[in-house]
C-alpha positions as CSV (number, residue, x, y, z in Angstrom):
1,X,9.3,-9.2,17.9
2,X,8.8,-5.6,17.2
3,X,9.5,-2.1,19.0
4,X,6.4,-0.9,16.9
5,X,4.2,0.8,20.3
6,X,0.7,-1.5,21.2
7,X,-0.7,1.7,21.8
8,X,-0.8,2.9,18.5
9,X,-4.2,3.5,17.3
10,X,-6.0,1.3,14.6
11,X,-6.5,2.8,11.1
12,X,-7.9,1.4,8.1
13,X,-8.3,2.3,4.7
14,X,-10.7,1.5,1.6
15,X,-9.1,0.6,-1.7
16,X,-11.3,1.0,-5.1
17,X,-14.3,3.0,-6.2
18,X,-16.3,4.6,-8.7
19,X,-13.2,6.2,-10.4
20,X,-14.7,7.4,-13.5
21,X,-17.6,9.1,-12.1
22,X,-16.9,12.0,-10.1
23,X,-20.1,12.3,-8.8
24,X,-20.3,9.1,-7.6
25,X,-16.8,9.0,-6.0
26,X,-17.7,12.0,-4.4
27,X,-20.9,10.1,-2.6
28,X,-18.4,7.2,-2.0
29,X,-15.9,8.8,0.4
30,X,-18.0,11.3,1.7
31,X,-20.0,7.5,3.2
32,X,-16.4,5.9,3.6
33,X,-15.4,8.6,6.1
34,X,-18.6,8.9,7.8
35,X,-18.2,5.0,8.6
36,X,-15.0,6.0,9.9
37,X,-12.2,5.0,7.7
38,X,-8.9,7.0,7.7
39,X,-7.7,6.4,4.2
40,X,-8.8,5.9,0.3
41,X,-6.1,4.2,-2.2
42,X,-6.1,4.2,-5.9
43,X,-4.1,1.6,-7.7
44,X,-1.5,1.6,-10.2
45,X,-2.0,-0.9,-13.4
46,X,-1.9,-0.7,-17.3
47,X,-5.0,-2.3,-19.4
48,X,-7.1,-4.6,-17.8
49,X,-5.3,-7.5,-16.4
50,X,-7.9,-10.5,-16.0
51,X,-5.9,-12.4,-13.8
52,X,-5.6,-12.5,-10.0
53,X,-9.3,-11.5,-9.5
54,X,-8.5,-7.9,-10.7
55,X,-11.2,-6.3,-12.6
56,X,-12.8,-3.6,-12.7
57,X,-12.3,0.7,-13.4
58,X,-10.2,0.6,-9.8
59,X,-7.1,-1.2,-11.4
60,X,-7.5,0.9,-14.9
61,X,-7.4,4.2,-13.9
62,X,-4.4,6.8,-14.0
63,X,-3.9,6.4,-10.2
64,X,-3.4,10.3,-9.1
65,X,-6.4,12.2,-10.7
66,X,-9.6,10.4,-8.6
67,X,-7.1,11.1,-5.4
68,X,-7.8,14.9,-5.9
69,X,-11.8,14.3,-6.7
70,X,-12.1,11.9,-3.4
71,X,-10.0,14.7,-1.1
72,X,-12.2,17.8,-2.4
73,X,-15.4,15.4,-2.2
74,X,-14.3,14.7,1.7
75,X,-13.2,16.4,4.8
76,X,-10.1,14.8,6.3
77,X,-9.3,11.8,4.0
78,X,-6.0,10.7,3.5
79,X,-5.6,9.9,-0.4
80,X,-3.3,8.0,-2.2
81,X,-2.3,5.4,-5.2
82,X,-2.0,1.5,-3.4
83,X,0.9,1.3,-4.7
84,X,2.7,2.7,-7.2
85,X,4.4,1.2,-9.6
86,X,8.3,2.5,-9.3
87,X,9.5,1.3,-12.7
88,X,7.1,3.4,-14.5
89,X,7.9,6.5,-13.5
90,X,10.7,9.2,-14.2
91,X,12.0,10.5,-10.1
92,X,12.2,13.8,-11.2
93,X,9.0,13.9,-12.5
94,X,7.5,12.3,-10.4
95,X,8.1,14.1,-7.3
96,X,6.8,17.1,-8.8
97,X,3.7,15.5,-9.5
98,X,3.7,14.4,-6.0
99,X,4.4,17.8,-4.7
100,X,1.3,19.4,-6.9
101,X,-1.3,16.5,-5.7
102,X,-0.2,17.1,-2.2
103,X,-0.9,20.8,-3.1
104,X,-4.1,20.0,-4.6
105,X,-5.1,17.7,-2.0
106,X,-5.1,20.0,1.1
107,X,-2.3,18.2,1.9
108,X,-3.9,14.6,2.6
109,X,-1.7,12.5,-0.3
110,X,-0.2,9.4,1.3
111,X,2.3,7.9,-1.6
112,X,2.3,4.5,-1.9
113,X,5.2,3.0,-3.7
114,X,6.2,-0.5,-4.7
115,X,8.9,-2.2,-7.0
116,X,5.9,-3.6,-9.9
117,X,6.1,-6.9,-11.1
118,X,3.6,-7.4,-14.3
119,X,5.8,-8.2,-17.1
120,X,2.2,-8.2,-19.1
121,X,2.0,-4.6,-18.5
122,X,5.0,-3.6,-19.3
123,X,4.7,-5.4,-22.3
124,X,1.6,-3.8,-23.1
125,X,3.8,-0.7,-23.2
126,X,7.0,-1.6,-24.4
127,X,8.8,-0.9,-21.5
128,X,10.8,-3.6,-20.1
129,X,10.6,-5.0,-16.7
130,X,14.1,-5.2,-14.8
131,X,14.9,-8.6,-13.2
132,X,14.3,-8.6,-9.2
133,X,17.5,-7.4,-8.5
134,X,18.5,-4.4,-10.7
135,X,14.7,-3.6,-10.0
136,X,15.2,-3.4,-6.4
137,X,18.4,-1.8,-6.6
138,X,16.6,1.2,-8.9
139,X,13.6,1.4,-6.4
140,X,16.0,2.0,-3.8
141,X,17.4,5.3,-6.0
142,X,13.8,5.9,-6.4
143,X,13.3,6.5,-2.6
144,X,16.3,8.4,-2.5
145,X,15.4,10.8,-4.6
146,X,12.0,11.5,-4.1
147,X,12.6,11.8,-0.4
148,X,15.2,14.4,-1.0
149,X,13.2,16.3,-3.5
150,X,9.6,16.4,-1.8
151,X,11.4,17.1,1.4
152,X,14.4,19.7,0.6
153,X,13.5,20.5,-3.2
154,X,16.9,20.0,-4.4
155,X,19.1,17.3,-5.3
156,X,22.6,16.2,-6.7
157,X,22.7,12.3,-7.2
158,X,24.2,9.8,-9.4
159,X,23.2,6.3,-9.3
160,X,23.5,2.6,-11.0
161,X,20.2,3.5,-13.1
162,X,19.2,7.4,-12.1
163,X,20.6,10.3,-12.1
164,X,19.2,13.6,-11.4
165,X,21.3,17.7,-10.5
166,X,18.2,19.7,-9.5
167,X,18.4,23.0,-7.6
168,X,15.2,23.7,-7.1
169,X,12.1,21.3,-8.4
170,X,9.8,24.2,-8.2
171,X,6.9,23.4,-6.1
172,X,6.4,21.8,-2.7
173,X,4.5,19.7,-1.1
174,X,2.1,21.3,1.6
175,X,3.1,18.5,4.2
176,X,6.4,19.0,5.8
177,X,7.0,15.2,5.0
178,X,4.5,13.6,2.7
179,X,4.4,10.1,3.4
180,X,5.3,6.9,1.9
181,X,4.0,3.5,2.0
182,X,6.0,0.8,0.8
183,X,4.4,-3.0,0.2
184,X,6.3,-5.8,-0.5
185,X,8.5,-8.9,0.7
186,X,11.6,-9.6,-0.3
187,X,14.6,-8.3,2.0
188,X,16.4,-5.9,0.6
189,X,13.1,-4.2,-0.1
190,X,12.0,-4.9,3.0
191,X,15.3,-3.2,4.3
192,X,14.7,-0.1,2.4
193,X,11.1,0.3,4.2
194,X,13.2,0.3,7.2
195,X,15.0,3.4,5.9
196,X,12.4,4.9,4.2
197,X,8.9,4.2,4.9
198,X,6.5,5.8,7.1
199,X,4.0,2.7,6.9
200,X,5.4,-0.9,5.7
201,X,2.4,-3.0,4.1
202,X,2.8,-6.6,4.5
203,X,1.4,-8.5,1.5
204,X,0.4,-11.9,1.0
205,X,1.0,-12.5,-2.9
206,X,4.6,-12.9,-3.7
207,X,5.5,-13.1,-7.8
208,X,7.5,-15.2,-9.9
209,X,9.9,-13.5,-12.4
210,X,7.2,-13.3,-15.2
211,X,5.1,-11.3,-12.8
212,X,2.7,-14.6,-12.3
213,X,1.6,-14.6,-8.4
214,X,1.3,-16.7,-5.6
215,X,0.5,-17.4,-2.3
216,X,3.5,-18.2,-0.7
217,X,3.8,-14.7,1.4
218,X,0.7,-16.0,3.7
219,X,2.6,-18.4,6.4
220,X,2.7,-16.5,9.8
221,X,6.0,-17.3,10.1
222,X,7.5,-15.9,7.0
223,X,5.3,-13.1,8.2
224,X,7.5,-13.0,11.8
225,X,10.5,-12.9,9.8
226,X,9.8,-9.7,7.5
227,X,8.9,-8.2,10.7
228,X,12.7,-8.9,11.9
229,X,14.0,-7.9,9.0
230,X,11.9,-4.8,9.2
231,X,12.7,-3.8,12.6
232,X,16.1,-4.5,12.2
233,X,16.9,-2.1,9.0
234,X,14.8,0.8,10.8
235,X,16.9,0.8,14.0
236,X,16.2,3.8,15.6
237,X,13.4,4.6,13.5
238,X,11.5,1.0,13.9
239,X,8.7,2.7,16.4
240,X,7.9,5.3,14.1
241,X,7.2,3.1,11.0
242,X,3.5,1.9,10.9
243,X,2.8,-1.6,10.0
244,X,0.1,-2.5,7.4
245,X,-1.8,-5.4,5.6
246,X,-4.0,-5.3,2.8
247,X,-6.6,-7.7,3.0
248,X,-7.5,-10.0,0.3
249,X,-10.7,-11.2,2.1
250,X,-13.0,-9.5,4.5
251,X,-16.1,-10.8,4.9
252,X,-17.6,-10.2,8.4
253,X,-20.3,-12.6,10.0
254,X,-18.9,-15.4,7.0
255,X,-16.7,-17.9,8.2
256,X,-16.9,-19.9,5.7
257,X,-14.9,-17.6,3.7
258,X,-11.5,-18.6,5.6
259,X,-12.6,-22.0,3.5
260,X,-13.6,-20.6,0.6
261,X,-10.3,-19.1,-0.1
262,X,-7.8,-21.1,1.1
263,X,-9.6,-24.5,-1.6
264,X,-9.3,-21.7,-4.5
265,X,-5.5,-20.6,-3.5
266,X,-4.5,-24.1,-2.6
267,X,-3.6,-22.8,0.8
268,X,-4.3,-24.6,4.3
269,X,-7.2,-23.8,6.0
270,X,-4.6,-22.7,9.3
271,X,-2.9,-21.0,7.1
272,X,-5.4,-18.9,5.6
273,X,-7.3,-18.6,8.9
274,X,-3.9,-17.1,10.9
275,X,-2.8,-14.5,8.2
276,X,-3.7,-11.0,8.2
277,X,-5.1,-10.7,4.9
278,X,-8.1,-12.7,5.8
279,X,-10.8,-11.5,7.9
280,X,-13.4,-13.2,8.3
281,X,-16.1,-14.2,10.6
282,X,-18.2,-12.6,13.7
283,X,-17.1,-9.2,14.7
284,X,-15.7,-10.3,18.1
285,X,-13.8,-13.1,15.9
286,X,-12.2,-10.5,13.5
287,X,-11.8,-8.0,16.9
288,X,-9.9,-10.8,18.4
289,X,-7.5,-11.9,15.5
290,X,-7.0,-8.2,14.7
291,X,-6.1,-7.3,18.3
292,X,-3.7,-10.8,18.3
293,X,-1.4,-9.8,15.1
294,X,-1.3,-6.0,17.0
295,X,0.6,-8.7,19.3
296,X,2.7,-10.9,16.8
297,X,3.4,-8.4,14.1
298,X,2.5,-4.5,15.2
299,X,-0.2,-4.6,12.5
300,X,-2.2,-1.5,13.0
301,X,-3.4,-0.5,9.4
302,X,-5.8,-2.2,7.3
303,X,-6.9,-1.5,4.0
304,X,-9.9,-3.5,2.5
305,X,-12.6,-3.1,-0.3
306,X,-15.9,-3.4,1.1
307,X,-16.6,-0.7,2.9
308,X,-19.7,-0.8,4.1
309,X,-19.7,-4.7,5.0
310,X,-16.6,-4.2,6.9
311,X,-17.6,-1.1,8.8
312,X,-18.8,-3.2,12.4
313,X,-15.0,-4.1,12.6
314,X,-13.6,-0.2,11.8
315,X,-16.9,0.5,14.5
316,X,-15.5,-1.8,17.1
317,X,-11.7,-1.0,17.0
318,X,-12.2,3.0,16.4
């Protein structure tokens, strides 16, 4: 199915805190890597969406700022925003605003980078939201030129919808390559994670044109075939890209909650119960389903937003 190595080690990652309280962030990651987590992501929205289950200062917040609060607060954290929206931002800019929270980070950012797909936001903002296509098409110049300017600091490109003749953008990063994660599951996306990303995060939402989302990503084996899809873009590179999920429930020692969410998504219990973005039940149950999609789809990352509750599992597997 995959050329991704079984040996690679398990990671996981926490997703959301205290973001407006540096004080408190601080407390939370300093207890987030002493349970052994590898990873905290910010996320990337405009306003206060109200839909989806988001809520909350996580979804709110400018996504780079807490990132250099949580990596002075902590020892070896990896920070980064889960994931960024691509159409908001300028590539020129925003690779040097990579490069100087790299800097500022001790060189722990991990950049997280996806296509968007809340026409609500953009509205919010007036900025309009491409259609799939030319969006996907422009995150793909996107990649392009961040990886050329965080990597070699200069650049010469013209593209369908960027353009960019930089000789030098003026600060690097303090990692020789900083990393990107790219979430998402349409193909041609799917096939620039094979040229691009250093982690590919499966996801279980998909989203209609108007940015309204659904469940449809969940069925194993539409899960099977982005893992094709991904190991056949990567090529020679497929081993070296690390495969992800984010999990929309964890809830260890509740079973129940397999039931729980697949009567409120409209989903079949087997459904919910296979997929990697529900984890749920005893710890050896959990161990077991986590060491099974190692198997089926080289999953070895995990990100997940109770820390503490989840913590027997990152014990068990670390």
């Amino acid at each position: 199915m995959h050329a991704s190595p079984t040996n690679r080690p398990y990671r996981f990652a926490i997703q959301g805190g205290s973001f407006g309280d540096p004080a408190a962030l601080g407390e939370e990651v300093r207890a987030i890597e002493a349970m052994g987590y590898d990873e905290f992501y910010s996320s990337d929205h405009i306003g206060r969406p109200g839909t989806a289950g988001r809520s909350g200062s996580m979804f709110v917040v400018e996504p780079f700022s807490p990132l250099i609060v949580a990596a002075q607060a902590s020892e070896q954290l990896r920070v980064g925003p889960l994931v960024l929206n691509g159409e908001f931002y300028n590539p020129g800019l925003l690779a040097r605003h990579v490069a100087t929270v790299d800097r500022l980070t001790g060189g722990r950012l991990v950049l997280g980078l996806g296509t968007g797909f809340a026409v609500a936001e953009h509205d919010a903002i007036d900025m309009p939201l491409r259609p799939p296509g030319p969006r996907v098409t422009r995150f793909g110049e996107l990649l392009h030129i961040l990886r050329a300017l965080l990597d070699e600091g200069a650049l010469t490109f013209d593209g369908e919808y960027e353009s960019i003749d930089m000789d030098d953008l003026g600060v690097e990063p303090l990692q020789e390559r900083v990393p990107f994660l790219v979430g998402g599951n349409g193909r041609r996306l799917i096939e620039l994670a094979g040229r691009y990303a250093d982690i590919f995060q499966f996801t279980g939402l998909t989203f209609g044109p108007d940015g309204s989302p659904d469940v449809a990503g969940f069925a194993m084996d539409a899960l099977e075939g982005r893992a094709r899809w991904l190991s056949e873009a990567a090529g020679d590179r497929d081993s070296e890209i690390e495969r992800s999920a984010l999990v929309q429930v964890a809830a260890v020692g509740d079973g129940s909650a397999v039931d729980g969410f697949a009567e409120r998504t409209g989903l079949s219990v087997d459904v919910a119960a296979a997929a990697p973005f529900v984890l749920a039940g005893s710890v050896e149950q959990i161990v077991d389903k986590i060491e099974g999609l190692r198997e089926t789809l080289g999953i070895t990352h995990y990100v997940v937003r109770d820390a503490e509750g989840f913590a027997p599992v990152v014990d068990a597997l670390t």
